[in-house]
Backbone as a ProteinNet text record, in pm:
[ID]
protein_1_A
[PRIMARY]
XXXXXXXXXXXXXXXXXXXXXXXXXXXXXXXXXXXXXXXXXXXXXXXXXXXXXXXXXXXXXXXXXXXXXXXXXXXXXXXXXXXXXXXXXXXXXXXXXXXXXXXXXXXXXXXXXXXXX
[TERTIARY]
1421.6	1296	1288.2	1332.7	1365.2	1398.7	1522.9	1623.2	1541.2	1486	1447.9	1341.7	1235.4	1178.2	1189	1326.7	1386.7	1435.1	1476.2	1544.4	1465.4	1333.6	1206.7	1155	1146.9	1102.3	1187.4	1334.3	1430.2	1419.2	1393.5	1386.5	1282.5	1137.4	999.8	1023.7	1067.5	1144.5	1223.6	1310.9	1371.6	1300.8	1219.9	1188.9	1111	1015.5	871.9	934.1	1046.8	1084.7	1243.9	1351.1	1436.6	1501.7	1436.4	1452.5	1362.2	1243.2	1220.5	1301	1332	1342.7	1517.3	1580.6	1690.8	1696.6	1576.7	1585.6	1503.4	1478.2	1450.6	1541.6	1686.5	1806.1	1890.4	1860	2008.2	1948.1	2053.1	2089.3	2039.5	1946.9	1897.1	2008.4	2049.4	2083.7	2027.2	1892.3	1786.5	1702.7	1768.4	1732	1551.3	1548.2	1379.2	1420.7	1360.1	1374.5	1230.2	1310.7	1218.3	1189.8	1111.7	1049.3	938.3	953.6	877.5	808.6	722.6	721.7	604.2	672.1	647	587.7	501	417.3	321.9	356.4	261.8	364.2	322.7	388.2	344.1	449.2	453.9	511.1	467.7	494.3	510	663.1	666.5	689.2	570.8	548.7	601.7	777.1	803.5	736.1	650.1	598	474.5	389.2	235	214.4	322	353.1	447.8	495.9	622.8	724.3	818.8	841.9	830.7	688.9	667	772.4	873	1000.9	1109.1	1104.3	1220.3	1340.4	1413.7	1540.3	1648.4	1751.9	1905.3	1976.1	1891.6	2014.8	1924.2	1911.5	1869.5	1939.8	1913.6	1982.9	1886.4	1930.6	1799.6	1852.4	1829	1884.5	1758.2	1759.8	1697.5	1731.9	1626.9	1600.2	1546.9	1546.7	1490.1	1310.3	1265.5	1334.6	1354.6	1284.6	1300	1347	1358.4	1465.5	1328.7	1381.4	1279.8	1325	1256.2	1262.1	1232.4	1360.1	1348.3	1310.7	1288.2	1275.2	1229	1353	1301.8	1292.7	1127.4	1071.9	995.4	1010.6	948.1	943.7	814.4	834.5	866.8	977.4	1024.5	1049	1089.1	1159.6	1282.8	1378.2	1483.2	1577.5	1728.7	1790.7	1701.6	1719.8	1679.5	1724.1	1738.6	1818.5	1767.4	1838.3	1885.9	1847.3	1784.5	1858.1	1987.3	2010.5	2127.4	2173.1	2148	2201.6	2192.6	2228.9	2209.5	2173.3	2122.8	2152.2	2157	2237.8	2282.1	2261.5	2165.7	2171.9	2191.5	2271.7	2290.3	2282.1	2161.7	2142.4	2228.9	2270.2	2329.9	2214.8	2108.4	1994.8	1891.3	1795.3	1654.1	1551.8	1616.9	1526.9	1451.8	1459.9	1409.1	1285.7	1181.7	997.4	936.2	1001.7	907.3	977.4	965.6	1023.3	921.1	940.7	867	905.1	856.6	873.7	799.5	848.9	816.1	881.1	768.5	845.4	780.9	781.1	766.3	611.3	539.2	387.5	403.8	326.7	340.8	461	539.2	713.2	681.2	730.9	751.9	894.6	948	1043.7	1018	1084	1158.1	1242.6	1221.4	1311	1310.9	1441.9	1463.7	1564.8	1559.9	1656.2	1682.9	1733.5	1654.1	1727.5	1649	1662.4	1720	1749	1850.7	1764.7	1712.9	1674	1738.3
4465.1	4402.6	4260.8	4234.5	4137.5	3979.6	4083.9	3968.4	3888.8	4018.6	3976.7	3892.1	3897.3	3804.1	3663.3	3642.9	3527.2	3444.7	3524.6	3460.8	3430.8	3480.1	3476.4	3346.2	3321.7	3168.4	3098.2	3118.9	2977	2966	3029.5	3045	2905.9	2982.6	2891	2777.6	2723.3	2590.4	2509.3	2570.7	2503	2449.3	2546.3	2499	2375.4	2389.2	2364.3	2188.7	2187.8	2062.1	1996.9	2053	2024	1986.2	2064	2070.9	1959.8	1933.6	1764.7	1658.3	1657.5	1570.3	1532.7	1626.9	1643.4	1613.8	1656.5	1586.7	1465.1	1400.2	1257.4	1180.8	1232.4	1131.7	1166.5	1241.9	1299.2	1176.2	1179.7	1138.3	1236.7	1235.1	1314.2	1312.7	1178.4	1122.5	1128.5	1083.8	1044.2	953.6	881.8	747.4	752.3	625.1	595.4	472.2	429.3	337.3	232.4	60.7	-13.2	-120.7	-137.8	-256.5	-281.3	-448.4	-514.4	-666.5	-719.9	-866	-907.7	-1003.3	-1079.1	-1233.7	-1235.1	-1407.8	-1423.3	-1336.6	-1356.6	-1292.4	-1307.6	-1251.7	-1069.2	-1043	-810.8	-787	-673.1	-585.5	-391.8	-375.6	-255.4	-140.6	-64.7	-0.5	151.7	174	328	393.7	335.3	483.7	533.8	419.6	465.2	523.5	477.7	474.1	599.1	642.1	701.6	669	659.2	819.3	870.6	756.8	842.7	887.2	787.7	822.2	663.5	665.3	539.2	508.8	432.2	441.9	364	419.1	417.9	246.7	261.8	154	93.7	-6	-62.5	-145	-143.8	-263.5	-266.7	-457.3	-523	-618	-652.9	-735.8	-808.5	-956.5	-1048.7	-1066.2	-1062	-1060.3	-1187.1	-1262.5	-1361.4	-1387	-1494.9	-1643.5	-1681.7	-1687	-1805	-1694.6	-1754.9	-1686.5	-1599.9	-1520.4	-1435.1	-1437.9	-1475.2	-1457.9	-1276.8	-1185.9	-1080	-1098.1	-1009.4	-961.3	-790.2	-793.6	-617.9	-566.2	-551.2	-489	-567.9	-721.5	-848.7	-945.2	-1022.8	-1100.8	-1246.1	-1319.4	-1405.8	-1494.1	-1670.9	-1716.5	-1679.6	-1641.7	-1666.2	-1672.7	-1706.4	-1787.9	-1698.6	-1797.6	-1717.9	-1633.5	-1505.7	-1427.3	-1500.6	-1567.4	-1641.3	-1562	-1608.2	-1525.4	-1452.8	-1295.2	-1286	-1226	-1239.1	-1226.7	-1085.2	-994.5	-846.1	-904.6	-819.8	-764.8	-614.7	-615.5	-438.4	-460.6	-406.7	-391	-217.7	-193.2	-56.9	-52.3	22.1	49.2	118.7	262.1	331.8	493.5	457.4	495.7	466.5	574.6	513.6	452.8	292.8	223.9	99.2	115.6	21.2	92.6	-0.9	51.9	-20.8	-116.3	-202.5	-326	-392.2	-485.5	-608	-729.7	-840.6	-873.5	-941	-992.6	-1132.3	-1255.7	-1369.8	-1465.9	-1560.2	-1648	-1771.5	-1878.5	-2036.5	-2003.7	-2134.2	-2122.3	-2117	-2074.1	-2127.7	-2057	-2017.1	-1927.3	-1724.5	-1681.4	-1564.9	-1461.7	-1376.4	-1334.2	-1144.7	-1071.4	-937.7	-914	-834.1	-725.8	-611.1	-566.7	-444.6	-379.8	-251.5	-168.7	-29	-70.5	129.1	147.8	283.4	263.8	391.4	435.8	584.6	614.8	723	802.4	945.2
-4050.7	-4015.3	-4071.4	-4178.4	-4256.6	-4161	-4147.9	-4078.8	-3909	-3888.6	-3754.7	-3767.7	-3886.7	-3906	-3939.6	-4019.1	-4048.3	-3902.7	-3838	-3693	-3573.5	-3618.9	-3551.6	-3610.5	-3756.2	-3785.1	-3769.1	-3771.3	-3726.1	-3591.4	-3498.8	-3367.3	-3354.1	-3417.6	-3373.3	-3413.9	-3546.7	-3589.1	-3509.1	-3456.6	-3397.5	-3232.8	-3226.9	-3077.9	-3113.6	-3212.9	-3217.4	-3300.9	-3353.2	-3476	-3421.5	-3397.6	-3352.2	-3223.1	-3107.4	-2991	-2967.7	-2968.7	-2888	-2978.1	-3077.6	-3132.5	-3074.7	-3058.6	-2986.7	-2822.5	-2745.8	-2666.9	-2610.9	-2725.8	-2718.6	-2737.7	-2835.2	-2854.9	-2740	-2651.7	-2549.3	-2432.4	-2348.7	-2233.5	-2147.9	-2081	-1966.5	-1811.4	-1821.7	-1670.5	-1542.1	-1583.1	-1450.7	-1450.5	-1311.9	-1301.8	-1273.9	-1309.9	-1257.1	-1191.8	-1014.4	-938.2	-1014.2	-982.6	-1046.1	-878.9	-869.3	-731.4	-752.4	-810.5	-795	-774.6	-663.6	-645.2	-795.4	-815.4	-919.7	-893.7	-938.4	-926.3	-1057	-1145.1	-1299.7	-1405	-1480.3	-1616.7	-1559.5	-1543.7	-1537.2	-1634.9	-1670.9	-1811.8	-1736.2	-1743.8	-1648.4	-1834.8	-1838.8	-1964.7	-1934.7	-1959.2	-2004.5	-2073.6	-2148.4	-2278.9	-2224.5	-2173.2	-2145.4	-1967.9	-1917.3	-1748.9	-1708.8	-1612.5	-1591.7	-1614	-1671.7	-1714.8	-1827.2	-1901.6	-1990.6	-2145.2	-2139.1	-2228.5	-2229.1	-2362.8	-2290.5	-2230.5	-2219.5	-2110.7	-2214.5	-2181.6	-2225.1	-2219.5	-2070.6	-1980.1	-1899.2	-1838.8	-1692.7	-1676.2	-1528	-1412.3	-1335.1	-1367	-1271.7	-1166.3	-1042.8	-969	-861.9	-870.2	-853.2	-703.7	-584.3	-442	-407.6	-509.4	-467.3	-433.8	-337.6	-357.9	-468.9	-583.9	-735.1	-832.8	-937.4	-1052	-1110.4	-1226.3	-1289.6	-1442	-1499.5	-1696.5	-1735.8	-1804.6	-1823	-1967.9	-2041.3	-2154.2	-2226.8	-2297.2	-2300.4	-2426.5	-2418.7	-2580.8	-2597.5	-2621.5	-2692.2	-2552.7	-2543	-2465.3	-2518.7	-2447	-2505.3	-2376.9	-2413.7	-2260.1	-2275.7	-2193.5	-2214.3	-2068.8	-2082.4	-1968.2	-1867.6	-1704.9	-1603.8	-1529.6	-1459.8	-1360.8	-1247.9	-1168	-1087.1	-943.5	-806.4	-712	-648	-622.6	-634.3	-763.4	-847.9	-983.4	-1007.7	-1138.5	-1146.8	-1340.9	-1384.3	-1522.7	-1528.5	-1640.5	-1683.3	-1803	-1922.2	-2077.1	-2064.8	-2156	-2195.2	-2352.8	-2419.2	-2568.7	-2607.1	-2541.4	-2607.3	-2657.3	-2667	-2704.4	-2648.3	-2631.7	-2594.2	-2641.4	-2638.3	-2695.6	-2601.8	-2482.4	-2389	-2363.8	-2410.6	-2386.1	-2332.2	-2327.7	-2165.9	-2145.6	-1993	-1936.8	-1938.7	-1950	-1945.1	-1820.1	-1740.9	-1646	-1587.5	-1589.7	-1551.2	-1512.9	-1392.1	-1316.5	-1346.2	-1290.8	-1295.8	-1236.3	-1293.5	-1207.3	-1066.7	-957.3	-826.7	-741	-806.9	-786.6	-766.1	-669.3	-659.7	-671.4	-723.3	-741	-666.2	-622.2	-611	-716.4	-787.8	-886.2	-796.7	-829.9	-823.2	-886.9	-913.9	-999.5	-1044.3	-1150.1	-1166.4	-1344.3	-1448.6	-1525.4	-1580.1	-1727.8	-1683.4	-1825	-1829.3	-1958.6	-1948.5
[MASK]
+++++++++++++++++++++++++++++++++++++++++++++++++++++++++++++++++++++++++++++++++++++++++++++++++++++++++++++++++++++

């Protein structure tokens, strides 16, 4: 009776303490599709939005017409993705929680992509 009780609390432990916490560091391998026209500063939010979890990896690729300023986590300027252009960051981990997104005053851009948690 003992025992079965012991394997009964490592059981609930583990579900209840180990198991999310485990599958918050795994690799799920499912993509989330990203599309979107851009003419202001966008902020595409994994944690508070779908899916709700952050992502591993994204790839982003620029449709044009004008370039688009990415940034992921922190918004910052930095070089432009170009029309045409792709980016791929891969963490390794899920640590991508949101995308910045901005263009030139007056300028419109298409993103599109998709992201992997």
């Amino acid at each position: 009776m003992f025992r079965r009780a012991v394997v009964y609390t490592l059981f609930n432990m583990f579900r209840s303490v180990i198991h999310p916490y485990l599958y918050g560091i795994l690799l799920r391998g499912i993509t989330h599709p990203i599309r979107i026209v851009v003419d202001k500063m966008t902020i595409i939010d994994f944690i508070n939005e779908a899916p709700y979890t952050p992502l591993f990896s994204i790839t982003l690729y620029n449709d044009g017409p004008d370039q688009v300023y990415v940034s992921i986590n922190f918004h910052q300027k930095t070089t432009p993705l170009k029309p045409g252009e792709m980016l791929s960051i891969d963490l390794r981990s899920p640590k991508i929680e949101r995308i910045y997104l901005d263009v030139d005053e007056g300028k419109i851009a298409i993103v599109r992509g998709f992201g992997l948690y």
